[in-house]
C-alpha positions in Angstrom: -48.4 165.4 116.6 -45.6 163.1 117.5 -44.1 160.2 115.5 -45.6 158.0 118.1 -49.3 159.4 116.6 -48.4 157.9 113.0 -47.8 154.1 113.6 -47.7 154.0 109.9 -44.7 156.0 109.7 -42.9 154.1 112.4 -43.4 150.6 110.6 -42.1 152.1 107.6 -39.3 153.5 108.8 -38.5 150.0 110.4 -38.9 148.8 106.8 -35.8 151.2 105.4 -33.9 150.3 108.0 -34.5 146.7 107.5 -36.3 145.6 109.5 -39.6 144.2 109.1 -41.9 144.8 111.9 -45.5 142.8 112.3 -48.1 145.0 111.0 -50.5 143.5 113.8 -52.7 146.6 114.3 -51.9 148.4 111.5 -54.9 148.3 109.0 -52.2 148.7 106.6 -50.7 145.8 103.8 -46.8 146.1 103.0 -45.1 145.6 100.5 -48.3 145.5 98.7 -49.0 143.0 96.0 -48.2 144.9 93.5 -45.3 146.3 95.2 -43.6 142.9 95.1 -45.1 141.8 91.7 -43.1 144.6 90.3 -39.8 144.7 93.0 -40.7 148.2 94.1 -38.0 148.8 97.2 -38.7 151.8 100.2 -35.7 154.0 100.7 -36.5 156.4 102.4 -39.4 157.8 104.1 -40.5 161.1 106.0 -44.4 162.6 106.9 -46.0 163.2 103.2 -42.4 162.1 101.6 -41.1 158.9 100.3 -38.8 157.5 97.6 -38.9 153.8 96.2 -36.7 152.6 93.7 -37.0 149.7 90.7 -34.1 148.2 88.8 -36.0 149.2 85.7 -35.0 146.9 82.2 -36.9 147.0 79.1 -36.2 143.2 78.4 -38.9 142.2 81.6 -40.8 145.7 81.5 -40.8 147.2 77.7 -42.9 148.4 75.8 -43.6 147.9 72.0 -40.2 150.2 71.3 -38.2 148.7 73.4 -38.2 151.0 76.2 -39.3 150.8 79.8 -43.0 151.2 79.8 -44.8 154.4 80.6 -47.2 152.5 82.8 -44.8 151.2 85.2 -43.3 154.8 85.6 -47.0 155.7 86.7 -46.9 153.0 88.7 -43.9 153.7 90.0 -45.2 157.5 90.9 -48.8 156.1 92.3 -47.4 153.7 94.4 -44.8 156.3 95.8 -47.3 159.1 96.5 -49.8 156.5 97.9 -46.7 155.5 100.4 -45.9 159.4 101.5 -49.5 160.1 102.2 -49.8 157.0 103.8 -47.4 158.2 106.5 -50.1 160.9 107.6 -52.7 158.1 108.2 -54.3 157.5 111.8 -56.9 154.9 113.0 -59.8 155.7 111.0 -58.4 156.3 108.5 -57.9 155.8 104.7 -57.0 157.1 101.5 -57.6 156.8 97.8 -55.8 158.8 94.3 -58.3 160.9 92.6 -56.2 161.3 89.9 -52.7 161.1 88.4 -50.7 162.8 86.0 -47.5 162.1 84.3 -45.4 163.8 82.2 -42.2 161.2 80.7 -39.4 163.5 79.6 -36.8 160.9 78.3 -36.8 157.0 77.9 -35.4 154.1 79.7 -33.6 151.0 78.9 -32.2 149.5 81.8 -31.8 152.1 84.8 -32.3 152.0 88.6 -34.8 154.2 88.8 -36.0 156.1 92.0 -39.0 157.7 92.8 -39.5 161.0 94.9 -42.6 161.5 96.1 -43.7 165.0 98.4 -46.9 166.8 99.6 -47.6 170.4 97.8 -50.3 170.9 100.0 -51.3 168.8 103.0 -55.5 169.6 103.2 -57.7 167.8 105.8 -59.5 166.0 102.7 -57.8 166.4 99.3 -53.8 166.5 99.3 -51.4 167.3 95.9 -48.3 165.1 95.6 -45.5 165.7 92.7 -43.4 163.0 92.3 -40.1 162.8 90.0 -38.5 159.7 88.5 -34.5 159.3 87.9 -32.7 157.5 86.8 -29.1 156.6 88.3 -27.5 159.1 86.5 -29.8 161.3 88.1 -31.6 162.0 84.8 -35.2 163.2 85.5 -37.2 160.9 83.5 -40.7 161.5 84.4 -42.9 163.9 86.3 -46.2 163.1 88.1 -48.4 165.2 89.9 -51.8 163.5 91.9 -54.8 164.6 94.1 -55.2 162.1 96.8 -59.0 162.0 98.9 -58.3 160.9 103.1 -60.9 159.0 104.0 -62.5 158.9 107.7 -64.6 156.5 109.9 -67.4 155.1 107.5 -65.9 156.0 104.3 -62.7 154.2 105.3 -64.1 151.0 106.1 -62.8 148.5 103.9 -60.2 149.9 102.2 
């Protein structure tokens, strides 16, 4: 399968290298909504691999303690996972998390944060993503592991 098979992949890459391509054809919405309610930025990108980053500060995003909140670090890790696997999708198709995981090792007060996202193990329906959060002094700060369903034909329809 050649780059030119994943269309998806192509119009993200355009997107790290700054460009913004029209996403005529694609059945596929980016930045998302909630990508750009939250300033969620694509770095980089590869098949079943990608890394977004958030200038993280507890003062817009805290929590009751006055850390960044655990639910934007999930966020951060679904939204990266759902971009890697996104890179694997072809006409037809779709995709949707089964389930997500995190572990949060240390807190965050004001950090850019980046997101790593990779495929364990690529299956035909179900795929396993880690991710890992960092912080700019490349301090892991939380780990996230997800199953993600592809969809086909029917099933995809709408989504």
């Amino acid at each position: 399968m050649t780059d030119h098979d994943l269309p998806v992949l192509e119009f993200l890459r355009a997107h790290v290298r700054g460009t913004h391509p029209d996403a005529a054809g694609l059945r596929m919405r980016y930045p998302t909504a909630i990508s750009r309610l939250l300033d969620f930025r694509i770095v980089a990108v590869d098949r079943a691999m990608a890394a977004l980053e958030l200038d993280a500060d507890a003062q817009r995003h805290g929590n009751q303690q006055g850390t960044v909140h655990g639910g934007l670090l999930c966020e951060l890790a679904d939204a990266t996972i759902g971009t890697a696997h996104s890179t694997l999708m072809v006409a037809g198709e779709s995709f949707a998390s089964i389930d997500l995981r995190t572990t949060f090792l240390r807190p965050v007060w004001r950090s850019r944060l980046r997101a790593h996202a990779w495929a364990e193990h690529r299956g035909r329906t179900i795929s396993h993503y880690a991710c890992e959060i960092q912080r700019e002094d490349g301090a892991v700060v939380a780990r996230a592991a997800s199953a993600i369903v592809t969809l086909r034909d029917a099933a995809a329809s709408g989504r």
